[in-house]
C-alpha positions in Angstrom: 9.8 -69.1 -9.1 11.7 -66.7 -11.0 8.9 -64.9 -12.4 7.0 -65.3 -9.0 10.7 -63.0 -7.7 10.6 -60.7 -10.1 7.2 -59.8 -9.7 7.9 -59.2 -6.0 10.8 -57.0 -6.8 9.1 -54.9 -9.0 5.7 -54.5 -6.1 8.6 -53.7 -3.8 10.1 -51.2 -6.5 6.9 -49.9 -7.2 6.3 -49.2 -3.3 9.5 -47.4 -2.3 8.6 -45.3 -5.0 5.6 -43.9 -3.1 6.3 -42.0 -0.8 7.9 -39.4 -2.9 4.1 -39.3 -5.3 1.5 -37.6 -2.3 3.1 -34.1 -1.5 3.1 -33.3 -5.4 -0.4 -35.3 -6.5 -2.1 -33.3 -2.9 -0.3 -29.9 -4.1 -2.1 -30.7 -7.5 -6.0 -31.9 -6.7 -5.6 -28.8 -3.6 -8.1 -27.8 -2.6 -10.4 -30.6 -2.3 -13.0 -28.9 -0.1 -13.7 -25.6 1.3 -11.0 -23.1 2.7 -11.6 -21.9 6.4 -10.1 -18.4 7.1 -10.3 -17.7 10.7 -10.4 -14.0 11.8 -9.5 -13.3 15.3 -11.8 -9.9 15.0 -15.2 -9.4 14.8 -17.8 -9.2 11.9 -17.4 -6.1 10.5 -14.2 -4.8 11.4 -11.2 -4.3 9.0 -9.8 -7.7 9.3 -12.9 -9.1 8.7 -13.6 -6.9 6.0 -10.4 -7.6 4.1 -10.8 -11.4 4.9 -13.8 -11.5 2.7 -12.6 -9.6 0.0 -9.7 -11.8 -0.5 -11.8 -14.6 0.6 -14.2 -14.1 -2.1 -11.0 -13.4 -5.2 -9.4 -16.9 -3.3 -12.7 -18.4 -4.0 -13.0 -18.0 -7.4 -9.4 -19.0 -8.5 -9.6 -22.0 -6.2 -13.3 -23.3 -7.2 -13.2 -23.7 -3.8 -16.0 -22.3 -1.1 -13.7 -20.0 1.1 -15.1 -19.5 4.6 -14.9 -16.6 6.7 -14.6 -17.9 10.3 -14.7 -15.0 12.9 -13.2 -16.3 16.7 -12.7 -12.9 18.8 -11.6 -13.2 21.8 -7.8 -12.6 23.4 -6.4 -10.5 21.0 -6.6 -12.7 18.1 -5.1 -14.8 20.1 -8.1 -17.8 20.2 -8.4 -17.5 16.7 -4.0 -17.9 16.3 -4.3 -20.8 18.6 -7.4 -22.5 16.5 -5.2 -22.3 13.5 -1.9 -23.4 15.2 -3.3 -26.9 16.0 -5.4 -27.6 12.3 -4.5 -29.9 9.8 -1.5 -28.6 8.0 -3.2 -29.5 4.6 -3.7 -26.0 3.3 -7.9 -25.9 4.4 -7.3 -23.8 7.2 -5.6 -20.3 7.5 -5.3 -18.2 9.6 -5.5 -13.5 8.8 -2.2 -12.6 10.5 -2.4 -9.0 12.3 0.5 -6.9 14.0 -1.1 -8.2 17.0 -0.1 -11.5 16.6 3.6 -10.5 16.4 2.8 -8.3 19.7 1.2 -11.0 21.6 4.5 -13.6 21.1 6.2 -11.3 23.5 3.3 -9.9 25.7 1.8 -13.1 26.6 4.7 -15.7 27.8 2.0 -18.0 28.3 -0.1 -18.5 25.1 0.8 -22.2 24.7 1.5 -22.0 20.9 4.4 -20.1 19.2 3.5 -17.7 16.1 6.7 -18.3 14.5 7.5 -21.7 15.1 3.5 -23.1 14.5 2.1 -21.2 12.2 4.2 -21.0 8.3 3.2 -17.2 6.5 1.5 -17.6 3.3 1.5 -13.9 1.5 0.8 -10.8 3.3 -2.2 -9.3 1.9 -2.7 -5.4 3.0 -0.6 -2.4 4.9 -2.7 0.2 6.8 -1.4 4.0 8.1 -2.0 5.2 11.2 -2.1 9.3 12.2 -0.6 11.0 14.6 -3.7 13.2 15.8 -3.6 16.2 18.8 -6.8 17.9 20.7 -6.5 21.2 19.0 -6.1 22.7 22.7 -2.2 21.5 22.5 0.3 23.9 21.4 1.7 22.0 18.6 1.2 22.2 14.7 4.2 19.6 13.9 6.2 16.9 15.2 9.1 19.0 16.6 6.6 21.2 18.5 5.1 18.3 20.0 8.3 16.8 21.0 9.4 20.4 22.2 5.9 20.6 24.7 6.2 16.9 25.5 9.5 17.8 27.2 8.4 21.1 28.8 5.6 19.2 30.5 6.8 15.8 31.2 4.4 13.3 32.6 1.5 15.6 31.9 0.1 14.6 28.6 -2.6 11.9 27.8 -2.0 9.8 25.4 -5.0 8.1 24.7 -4.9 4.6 22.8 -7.7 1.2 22.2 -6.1 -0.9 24.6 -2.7 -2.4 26.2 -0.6 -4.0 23.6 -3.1 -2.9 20.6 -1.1 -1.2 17.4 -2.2 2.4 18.4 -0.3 2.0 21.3 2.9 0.5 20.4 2.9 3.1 17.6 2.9 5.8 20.4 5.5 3.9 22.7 8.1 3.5 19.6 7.3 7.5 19.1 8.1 8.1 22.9 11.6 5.6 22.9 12.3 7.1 19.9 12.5 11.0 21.3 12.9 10.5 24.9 9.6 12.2 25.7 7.2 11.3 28.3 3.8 10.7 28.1 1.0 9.1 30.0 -0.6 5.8 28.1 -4.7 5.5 28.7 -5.9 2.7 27.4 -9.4 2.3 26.4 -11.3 -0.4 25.8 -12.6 0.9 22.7 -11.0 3.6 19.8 -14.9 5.2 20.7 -14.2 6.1 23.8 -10.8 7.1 23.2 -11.4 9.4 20.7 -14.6 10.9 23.1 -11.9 11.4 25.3 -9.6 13.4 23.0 -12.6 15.0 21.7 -13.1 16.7 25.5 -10.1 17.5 25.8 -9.3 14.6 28.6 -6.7 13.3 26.5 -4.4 14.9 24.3 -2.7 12.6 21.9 -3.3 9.8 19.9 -2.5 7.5 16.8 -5.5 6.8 15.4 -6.5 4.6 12.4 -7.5 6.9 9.3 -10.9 5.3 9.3 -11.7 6.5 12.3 -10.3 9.9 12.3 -10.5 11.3 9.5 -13.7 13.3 9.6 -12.5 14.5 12.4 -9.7 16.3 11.3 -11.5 17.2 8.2 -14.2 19.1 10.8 -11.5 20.7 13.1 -12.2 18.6 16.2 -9.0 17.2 16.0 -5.7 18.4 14.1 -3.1 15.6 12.6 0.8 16.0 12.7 1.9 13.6 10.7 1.3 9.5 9.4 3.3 7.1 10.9 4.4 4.9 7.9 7.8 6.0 5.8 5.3 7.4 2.8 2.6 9.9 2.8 -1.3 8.9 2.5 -2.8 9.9 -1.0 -5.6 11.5 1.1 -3.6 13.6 3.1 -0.4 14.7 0.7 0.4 17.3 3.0 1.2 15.9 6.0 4.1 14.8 6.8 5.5 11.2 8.3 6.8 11.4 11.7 10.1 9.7 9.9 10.5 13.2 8.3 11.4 14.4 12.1 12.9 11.3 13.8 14.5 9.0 11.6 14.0 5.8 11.5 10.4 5.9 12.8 7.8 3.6 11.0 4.6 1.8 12.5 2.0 0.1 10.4 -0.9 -2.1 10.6 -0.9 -5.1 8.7 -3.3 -8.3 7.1 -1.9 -11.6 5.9 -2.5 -15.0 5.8 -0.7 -18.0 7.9 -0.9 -21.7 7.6 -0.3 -24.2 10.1 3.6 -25.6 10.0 4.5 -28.0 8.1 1.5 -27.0 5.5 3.5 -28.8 2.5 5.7 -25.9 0.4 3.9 -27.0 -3.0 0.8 -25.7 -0.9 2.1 -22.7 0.7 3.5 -21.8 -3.2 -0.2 -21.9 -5.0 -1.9 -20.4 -2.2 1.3 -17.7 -2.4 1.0 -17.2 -6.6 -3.2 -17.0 -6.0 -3.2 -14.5 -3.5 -0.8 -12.3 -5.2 -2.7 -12.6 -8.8 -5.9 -11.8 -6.6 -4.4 -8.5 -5.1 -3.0 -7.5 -8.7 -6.6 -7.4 -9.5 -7.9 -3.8 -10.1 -11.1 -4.2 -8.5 -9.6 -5.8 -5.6 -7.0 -2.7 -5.3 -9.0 -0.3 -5.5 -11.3 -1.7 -2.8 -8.6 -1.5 -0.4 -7.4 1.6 -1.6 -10.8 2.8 -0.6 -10.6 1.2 2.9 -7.0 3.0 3.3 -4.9 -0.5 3.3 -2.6 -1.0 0.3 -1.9 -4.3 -1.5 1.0 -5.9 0.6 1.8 -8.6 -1.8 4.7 -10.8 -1.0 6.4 -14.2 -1.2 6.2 -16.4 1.2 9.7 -16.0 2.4 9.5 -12.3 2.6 6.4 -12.7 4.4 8.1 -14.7 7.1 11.3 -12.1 7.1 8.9 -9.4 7.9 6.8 -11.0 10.3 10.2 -11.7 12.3 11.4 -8.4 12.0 7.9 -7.2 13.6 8.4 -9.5 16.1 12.2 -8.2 17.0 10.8 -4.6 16.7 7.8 -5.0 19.0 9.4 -7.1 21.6 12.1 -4.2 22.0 9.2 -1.6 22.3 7.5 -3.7 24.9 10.6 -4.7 27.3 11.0 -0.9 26.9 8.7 0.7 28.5 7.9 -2.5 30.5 4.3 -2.9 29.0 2.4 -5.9 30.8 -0.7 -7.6 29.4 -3.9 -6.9 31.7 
């Protein structure tokens, strides 16, 4: 009888003690099957092009298959929702872009909340964007554009790859930031935008590097400045558009999110893996070629900065009263 109790106190001991064992024995055996990266871009773009080449350092640290999972469609937006409903058990992640920040204030109705459903895992790379002018416009540097902006209100182009894309939030912060103003055409691709500021039918634009660049280098278009608070290796002599309004910075961005409530001990090896992966010289100097800089963080600064974006952008948009097509 006694032993008969003792051995049922000991089972019921031994069970209590559970509960506390699975979070740190999963964090251990994780990963126990492939990762799934989804990429709210197309094949072949930047995101997805950065995806892979993280996807493929992940892999090998992991011994884990990690797959590339591209969902277009909605501004990222498909691919954020996708993510926001997964398993949180660390399989499925999600590439965070500025857009996703954007979109959290743009679209009221997106039925899943960036910061409250998905948890940021490391942020991965930072991109530039230029400042770029149809050499027809009278204007070398920021001041002069600023100066002919206000002599000619309401009369300049500025030409960008949609409503609510990077491009043009970088060009609305420029115009709240000086007071000029300036007529937003969106395109539906950076293509035909920059065709357009090729003829002449538009006049300004922030373009990705990638993009522009051999266009400046030819003549066809002329840069003023970069819009982060550094200059690009590639072009030490331009200036930042910070040098000439304070305060001004826009960036492009890549990381990677979880779903909430992805266990911490999760969220921490993914963290320390991503980060080791990006200190890798091979790895840096493949992004260094595509123009995006390692962005390594912790978590928790990862999550400080994505709220900050979301704070700046949702200013910008209530601003100048931007509305989703």
């Amino acid at each position: 009888m006694h032993v008969a109790r003792r051995r049922f106190l000991t089972l019921v001991a031994g069970a209590a003690a559970l509960p506390a064992v699975p979070p740190i024995a999963h964090a251990q055996a994780y990963p126990t099957r492939p990762i799934r990266i989804v990429v709210g871009f197309p094949a072949g773009l930047a995101p997805d092009i950065i995806a892979r080449l993280v996807g493929q350092a992940l892999s090998e640290r992991l011994a884990q298959p990690v797959v590339i999972e591209n969902r277009p469609g909605a501004a990222s937006n498909i691919g954020a929702a996708d993510v926001s409903r997964a398993p949180p058990d660390g399989h499925t992640l999600l590439l965070t872009v500025p857009t996703n920040t954007i979109s959290q204030t743009l679209y009221p109705n997106l039925g899943f909340d960036f910061l409250r459903d998905l948890a940021p895992v490391a942020g991965l790379a930072r991109s530039v964007f230029l400042l770029v002018v149809n050499p027809a416009v009278p204007a070398a540097t920021v001041p002069e554009l600023i100066a002919y902006a206000k002599a000619n209100p309401g009369k300049i182009n500025m030409a960008s790859s949609g409503i609510g894309t990077m491009v043009h939030l970088a060009g609305e912060l420029f115009k709240m930031m000086t007071g000029i103003d300036m007529v937003h055409v969106p395109y539906r691709t950076t293509g035909a935008a920059l065709a357009d500021m090729l003829s002449g039918q538009a006049q300004v634009m922030f373009d990705n590097p990638i993009s522009s660049i051999a266009l400046i280098q030819s003549g066809k278009l002329r840069v003023l400045a970069v819009t982060t608070a550094t200059r690009l290796e590639v072009l030490p002599n331009t200036p930042t558009v910070g040098d000439f309004v304070p305060g001004y910075a826009a960036s492009g961005w890549q990381g990677l999110g979880a779903p909430k409530n992805t266990p911490a001990e999760i969220v921490d090896k993914l963290n320390k893996e991503i980060n080791a992966a990006l200190m890798d010289p091979k790895i840096k100097m493949r992004l260094a070629e595509l123009g995006v800089p390692v962005f390594a963080t912790s978590a928790n600064e990862f999550s400080k900065f994505i709220a900050e974006e979301t704070e700046k952008w949702a200013k910008v948009i209530k601003f100048a009263g931007i509305k989703a097509e």
